[in-house]
py3Dmol code that shows the C-alpha trace and the ligand (Angstrom):
import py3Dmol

protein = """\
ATOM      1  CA  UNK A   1    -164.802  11.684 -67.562  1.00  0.00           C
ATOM      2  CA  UNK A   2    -167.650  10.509 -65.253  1.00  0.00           C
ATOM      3  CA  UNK A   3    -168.793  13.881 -63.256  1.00  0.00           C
ATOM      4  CA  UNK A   4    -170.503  13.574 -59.921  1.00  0.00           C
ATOM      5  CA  UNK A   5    -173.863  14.876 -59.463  1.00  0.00           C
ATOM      6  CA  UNK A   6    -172.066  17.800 -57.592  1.00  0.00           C
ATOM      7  CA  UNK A   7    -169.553  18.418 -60.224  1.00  0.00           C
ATOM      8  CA  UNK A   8    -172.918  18.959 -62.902  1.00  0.00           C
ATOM      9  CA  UNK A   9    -174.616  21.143 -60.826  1.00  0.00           C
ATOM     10  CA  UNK A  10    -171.674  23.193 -60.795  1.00  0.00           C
ATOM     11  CA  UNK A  11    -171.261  23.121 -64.003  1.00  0.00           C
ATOM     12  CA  UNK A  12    -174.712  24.443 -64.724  1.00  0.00           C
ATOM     13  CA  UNK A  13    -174.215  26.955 -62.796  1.00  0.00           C
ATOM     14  CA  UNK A  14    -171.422  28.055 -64.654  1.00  0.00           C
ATOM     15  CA  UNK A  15    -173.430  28.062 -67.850  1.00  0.00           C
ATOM     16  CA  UNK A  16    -176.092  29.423 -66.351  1.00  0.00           C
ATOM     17  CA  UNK A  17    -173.412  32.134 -64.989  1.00  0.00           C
ATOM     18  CA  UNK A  18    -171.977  32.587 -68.111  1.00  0.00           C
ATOM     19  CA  UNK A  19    -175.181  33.652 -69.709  1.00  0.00           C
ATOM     20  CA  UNK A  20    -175.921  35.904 -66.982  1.00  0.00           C
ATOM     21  CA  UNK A  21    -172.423  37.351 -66.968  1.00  0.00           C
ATOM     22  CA  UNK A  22    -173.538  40.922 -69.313  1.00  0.00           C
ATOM     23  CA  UNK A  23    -175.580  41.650 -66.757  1.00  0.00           C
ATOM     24  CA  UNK A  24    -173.783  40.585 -63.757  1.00  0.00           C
ATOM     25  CA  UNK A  25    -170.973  42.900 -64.795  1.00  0.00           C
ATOM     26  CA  UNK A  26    -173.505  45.923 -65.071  1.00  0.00           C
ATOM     27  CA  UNK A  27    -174.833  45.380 -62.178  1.00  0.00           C
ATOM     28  CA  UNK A  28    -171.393  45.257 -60.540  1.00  0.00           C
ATOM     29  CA  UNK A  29    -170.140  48.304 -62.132  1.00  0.00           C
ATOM     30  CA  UNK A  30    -173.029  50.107 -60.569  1.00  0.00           C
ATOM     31  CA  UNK A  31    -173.263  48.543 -56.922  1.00  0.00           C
ATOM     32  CA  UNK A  32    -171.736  51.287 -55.237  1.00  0.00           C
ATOM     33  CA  UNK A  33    -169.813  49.341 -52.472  1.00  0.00           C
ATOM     34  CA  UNK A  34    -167.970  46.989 -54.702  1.00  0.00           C
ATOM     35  CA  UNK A  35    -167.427  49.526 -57.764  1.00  0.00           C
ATOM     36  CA  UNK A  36    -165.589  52.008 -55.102  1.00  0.00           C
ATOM     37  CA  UNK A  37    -163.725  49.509 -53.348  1.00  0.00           C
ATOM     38  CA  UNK A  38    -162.561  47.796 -56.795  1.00  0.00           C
ATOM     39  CA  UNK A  39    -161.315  51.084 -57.430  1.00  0.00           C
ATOM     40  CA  UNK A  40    -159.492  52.040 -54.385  1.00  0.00           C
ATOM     41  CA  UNK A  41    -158.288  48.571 -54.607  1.00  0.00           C
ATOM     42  CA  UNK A  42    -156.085  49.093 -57.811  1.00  0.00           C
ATOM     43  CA  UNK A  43    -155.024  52.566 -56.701  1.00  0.00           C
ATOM     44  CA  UNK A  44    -153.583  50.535 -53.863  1.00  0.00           C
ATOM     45  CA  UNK A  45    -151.790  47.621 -55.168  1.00  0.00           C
ATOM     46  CA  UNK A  46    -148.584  48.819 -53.756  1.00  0.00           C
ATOM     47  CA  UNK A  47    -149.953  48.264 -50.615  1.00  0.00           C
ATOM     48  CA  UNK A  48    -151.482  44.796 -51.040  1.00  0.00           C
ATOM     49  CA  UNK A  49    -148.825  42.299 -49.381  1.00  0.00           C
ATOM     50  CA  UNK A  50    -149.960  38.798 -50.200  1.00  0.00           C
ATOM     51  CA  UNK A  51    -149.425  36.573 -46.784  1.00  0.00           C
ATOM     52  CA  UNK A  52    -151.483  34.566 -45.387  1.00  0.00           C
ATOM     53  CA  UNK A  53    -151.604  31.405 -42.620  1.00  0.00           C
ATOM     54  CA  UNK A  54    -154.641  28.863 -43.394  1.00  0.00           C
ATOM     55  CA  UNK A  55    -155.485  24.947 -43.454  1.00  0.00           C
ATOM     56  CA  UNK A  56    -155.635  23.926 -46.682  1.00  0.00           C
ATOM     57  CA  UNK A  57    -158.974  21.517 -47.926  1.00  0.00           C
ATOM     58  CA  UNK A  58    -156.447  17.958 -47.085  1.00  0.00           C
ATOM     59  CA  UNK A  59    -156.191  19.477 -43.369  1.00  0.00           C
ATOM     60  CA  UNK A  60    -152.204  20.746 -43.208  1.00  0.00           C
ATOM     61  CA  UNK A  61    -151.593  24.103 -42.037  1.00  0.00           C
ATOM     62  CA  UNK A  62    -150.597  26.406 -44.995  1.00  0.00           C
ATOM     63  CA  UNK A  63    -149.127  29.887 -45.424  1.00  0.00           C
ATOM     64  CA  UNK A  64    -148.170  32.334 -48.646  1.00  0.00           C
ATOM     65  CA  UNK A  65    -144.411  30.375 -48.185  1.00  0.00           C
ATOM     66  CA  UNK A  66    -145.889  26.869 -48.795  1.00  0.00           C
ATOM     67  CA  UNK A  67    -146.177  27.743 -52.645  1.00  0.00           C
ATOM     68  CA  UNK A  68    -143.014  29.940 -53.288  1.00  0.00           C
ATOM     69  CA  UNK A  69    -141.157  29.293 -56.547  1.00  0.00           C
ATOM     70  CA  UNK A  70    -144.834  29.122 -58.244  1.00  0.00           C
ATOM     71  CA  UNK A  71    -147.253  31.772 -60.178  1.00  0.00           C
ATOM     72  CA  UNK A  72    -150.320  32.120 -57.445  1.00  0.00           C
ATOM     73  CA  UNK A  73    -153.628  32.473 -59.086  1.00  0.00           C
ATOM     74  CA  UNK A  74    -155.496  33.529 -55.940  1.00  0.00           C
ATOM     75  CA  UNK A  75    -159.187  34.122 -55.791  1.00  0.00           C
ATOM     76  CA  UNK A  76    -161.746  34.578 -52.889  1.00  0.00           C
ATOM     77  CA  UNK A  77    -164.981  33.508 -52.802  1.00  0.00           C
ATOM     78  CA  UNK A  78    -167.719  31.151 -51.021  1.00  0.00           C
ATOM     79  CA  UNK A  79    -169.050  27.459 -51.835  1.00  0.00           C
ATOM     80  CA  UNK A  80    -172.513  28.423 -51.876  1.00  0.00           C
ATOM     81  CA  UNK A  81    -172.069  31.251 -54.332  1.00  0.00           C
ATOM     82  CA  UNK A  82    -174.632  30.816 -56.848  1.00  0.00           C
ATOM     83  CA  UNK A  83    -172.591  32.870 -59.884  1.00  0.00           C
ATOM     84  CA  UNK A  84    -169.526  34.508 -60.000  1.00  0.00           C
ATOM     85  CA  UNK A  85    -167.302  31.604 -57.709  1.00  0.00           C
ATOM     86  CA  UNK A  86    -168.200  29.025 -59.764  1.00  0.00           C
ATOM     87  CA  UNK A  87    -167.396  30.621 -62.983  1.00  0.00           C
ATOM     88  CA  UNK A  88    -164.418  32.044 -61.845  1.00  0.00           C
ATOM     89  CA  UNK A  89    -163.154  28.460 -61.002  1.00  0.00           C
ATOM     90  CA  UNK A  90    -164.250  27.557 -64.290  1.00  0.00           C
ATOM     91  CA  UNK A  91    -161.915  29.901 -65.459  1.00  0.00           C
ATOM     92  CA  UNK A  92    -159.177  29.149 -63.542  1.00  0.00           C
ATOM     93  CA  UNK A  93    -159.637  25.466 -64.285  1.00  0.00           C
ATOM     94  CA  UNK A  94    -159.558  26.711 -68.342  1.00  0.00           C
ATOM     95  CA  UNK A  95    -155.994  28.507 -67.446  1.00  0.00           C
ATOM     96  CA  UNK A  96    -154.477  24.974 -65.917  1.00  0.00           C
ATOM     97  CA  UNK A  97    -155.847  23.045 -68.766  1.00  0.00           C
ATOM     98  CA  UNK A  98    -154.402  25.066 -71.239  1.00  0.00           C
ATOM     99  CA  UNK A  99    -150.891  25.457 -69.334  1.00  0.00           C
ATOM    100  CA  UNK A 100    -150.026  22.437 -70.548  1.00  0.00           C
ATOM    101  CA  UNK A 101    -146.580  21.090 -68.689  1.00  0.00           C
ATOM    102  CA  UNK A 102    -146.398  24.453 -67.371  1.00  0.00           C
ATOM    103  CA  UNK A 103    -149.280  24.081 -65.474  1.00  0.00           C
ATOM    104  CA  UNK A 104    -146.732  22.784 -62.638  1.00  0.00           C
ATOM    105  CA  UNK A 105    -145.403  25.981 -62.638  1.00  0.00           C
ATOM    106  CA  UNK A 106    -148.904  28.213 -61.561  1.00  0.00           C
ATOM    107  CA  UNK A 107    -150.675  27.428 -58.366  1.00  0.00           C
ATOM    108  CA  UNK A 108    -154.439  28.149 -58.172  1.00  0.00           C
ATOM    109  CA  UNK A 109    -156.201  29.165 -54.643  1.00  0.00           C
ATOM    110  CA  UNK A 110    -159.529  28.907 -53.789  1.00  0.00           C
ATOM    111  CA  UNK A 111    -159.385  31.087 -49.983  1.00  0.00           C
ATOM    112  CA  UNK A 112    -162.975  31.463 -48.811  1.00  0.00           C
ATOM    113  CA  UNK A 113    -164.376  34.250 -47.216  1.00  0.00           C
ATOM    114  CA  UNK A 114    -167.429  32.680 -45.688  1.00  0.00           C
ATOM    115  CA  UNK A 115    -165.131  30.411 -43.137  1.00  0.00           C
ATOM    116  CA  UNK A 116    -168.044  29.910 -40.515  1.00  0.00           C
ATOM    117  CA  UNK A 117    -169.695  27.693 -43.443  1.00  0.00           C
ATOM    118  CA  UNK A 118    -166.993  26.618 -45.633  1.00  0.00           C
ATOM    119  CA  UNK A 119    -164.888  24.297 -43.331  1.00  0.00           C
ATOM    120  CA  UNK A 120    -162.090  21.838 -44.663  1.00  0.00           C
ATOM    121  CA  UNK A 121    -164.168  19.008 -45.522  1.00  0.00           C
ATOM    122  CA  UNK A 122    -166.228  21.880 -47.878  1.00  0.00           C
ATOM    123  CA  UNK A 123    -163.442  23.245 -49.468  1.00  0.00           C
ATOM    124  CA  UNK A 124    -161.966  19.453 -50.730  1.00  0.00           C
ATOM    125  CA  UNK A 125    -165.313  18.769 -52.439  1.00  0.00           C
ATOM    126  CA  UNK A 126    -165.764  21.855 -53.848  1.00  0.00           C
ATOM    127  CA  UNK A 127    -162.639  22.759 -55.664  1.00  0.00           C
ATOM    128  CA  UNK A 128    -162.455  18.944 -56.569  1.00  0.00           C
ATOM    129  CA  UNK A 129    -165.184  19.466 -58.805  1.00  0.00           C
ATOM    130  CA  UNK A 130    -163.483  22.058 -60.962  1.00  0.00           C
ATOM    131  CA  UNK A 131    -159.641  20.876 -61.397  1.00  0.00           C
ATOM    132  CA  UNK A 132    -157.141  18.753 -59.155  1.00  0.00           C
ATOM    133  CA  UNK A 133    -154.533  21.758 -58.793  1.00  0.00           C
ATOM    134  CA  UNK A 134    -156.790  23.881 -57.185  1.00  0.00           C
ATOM    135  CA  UNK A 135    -156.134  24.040 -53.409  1.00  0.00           C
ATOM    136  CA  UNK A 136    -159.110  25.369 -51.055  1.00  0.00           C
ATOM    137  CA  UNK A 137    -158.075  27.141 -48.471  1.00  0.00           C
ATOM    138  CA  UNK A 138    -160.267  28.174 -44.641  1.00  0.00           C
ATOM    139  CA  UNK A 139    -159.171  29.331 -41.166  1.00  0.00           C
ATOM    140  CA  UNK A 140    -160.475  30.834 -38.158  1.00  0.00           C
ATOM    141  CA  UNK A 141    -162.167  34.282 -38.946  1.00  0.00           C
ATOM    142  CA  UNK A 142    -159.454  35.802 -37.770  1.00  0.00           C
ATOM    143  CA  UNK A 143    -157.123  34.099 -39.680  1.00  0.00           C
ATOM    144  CA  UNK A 144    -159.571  34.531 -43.261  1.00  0.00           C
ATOM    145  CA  UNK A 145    -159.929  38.776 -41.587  1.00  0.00           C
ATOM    146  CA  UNK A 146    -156.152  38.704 -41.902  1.00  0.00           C
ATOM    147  CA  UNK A 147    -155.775  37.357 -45.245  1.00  0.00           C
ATOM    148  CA  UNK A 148    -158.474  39.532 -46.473  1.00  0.00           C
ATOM    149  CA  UNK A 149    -157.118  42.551 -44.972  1.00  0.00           C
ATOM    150  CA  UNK A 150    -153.530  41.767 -46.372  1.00  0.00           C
ATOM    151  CA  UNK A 151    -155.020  41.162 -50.158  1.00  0.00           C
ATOM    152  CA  UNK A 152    -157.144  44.420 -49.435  1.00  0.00           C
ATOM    153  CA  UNK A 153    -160.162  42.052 -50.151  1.00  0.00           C
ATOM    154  CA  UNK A 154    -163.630  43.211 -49.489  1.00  0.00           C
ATOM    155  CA  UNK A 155    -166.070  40.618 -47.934  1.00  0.00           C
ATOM    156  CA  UNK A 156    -169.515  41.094 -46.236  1.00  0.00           C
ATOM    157  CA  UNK A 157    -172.597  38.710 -45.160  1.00  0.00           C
ATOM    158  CA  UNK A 158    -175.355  39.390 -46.944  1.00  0.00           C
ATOM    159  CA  UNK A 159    -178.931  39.564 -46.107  1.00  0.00           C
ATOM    160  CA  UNK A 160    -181.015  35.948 -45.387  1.00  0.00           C
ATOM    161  CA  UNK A 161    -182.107  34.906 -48.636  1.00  0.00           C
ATOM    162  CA  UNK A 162    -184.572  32.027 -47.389  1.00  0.00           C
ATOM    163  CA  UNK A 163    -186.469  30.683 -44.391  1.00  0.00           C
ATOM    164  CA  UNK A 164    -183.864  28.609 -43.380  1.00  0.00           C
ATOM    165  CA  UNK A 165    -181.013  31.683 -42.974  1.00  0.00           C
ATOM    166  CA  UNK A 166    -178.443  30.656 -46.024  1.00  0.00           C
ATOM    167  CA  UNK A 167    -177.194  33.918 -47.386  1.00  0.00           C
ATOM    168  CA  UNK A 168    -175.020  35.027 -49.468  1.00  0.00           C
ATOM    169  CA  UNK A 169    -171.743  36.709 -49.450  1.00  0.00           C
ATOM    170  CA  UNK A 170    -170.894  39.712 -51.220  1.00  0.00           C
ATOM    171  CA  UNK A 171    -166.738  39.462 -52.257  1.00  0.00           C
ATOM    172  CA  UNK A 172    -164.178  41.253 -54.289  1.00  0.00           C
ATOM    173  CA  UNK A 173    -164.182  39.382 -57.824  1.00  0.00           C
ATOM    174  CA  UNK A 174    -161.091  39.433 -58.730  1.00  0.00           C
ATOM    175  CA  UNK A 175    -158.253  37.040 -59.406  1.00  0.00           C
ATOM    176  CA  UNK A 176    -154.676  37.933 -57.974  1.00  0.00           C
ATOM    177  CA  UNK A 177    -151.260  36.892 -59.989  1.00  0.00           C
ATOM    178  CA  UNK A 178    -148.632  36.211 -57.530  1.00  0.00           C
ATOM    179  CA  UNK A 179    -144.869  35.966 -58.540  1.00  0.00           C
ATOM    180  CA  UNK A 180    -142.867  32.776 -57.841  1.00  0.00           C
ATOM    181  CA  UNK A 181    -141.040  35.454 -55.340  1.00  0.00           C
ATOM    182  CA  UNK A 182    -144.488  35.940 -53.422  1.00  0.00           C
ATOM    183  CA  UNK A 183    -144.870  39.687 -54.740  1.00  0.00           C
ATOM    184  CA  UNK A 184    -148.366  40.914 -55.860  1.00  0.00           C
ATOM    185  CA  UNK A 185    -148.267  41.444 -59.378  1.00  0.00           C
ATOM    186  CA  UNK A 186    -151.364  42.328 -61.200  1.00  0.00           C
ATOM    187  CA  UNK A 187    -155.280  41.580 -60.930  1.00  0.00           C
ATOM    188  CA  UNK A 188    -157.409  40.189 -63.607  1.00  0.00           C
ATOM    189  CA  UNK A 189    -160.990  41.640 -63.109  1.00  0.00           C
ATOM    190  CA  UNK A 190    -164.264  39.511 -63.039  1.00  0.00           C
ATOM    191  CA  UNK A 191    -164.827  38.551 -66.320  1.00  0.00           C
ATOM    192  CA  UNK A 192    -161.594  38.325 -67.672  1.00  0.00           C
ATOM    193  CA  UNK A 193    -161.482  35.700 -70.293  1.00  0.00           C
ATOM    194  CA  UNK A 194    -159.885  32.496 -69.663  1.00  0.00           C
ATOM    195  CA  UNK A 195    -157.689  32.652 -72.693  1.00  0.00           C
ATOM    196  CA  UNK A 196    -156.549  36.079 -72.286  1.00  0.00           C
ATOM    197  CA  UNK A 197    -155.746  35.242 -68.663  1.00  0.00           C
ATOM    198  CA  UNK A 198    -153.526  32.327 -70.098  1.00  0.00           C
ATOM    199  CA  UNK A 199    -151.956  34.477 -72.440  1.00  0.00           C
ATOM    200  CA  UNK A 200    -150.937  36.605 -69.681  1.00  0.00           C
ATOM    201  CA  UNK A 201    -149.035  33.989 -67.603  1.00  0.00           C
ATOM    202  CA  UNK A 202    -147.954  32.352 -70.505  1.00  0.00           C
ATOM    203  CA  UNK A 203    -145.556  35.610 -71.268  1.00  0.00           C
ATOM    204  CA  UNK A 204    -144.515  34.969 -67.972  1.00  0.00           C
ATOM    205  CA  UNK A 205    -142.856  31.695 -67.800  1.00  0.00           C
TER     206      UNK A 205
END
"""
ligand_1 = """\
1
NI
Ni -168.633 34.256 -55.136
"""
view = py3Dmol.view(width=600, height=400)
view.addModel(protein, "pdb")
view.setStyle({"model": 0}, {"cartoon": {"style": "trace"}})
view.addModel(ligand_1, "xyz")
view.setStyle({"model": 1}, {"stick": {}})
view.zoomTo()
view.show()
């Protein structure tokens, strides 16, 4: 497979992620804002209802509907993220590979919280250069506040992190499982291996 110079740089990163992960997960369990939201989040899962109404990365307006009759494998995130996007892609890329001919039945999601950078013609490059079922999805910030709210997803702009004002976004890691019927079902946590999240689905089918 020839990769574009994109598609290695993001798969660096998720080497270089990979490495890094040990870490990244202590740090995570001891950054206050995310380690109490994560857990208010799953005390709350009754209450997450996952809807949303966004353009997908070919243009066409989308909503939670467009993919009933599917597993959703939903995950939020940014296209600069330096870290935990790109290896959570990765991951989800792993799960579709290793679906097989059921892959037709589980649709990945890419919805990005950072919608004032990440615009359509963002979201089509980036998620091309993990795997072809992946659909990116934007809006309006309303429309990505909705979502967010709905999923109980946590999202904040962080702090400059150069001279020329790119920053980074801090986001709830996790990846959502969605039932064909469009009811929340579980959440796999950052880190979650590939395989295991496979396994999961599989038992599902
Ligand atoms: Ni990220």
């Amino acid at each position: 497979m020839h990769l574009t110079k994109l598609q290695k740089w993001l798969w660096t990163m998720v080497a270089i992620a990979l490495v890094g992960s040990l870490g990244f997960a202590a740090w995570i369990k001891y950054w206050p804002t995310g380690n109490i939201y994560i857990s208010r989040m799953v005390g709350e899962t009754e209450v997450i209802q996952p809807r949303f109404q966004l353009t997908s990365h070919t243009g066409g307006k989308v909503s939670d509907a467009t993919w009933r009759g599917k597993w959703q494998m939903v995950f939020f995130g940014f296209t600069n993220c330096p870290d935990v996007c790109p290896t959570t892609l990765a991951e989800m890329a792993m799960v579709m590979e290793g679906l097989g001919k059921d892959a037709e039945k589980v649709k990945p999601l890419f919805i990005s919280i950072d919608p004032a950078r990440d615009r359509v013609a963002d979201m089509a490059e980036y998620v091309a250069a993990f795997h072809p079922a992946i659909t990116g999805l934007t809006g309006t910030d309303t429309e990505i506040a909705t979502v967010a709210k709905n999923f109980r997803v946590y999202y904040a702009k962080g702090e400059p992190i150069d001279a020329s004002d790119n920053y980074n976004m801090a986001h709830t890691s996790v990846i959502y499982l969605i039932s064909p019927e469009g009811q929340f079902v579980r959440v796999f946590s950052f880190g979650t291996r590939a395989k295991d999240i496979l396994k999961d689905i599989q038992q599902r089918l």
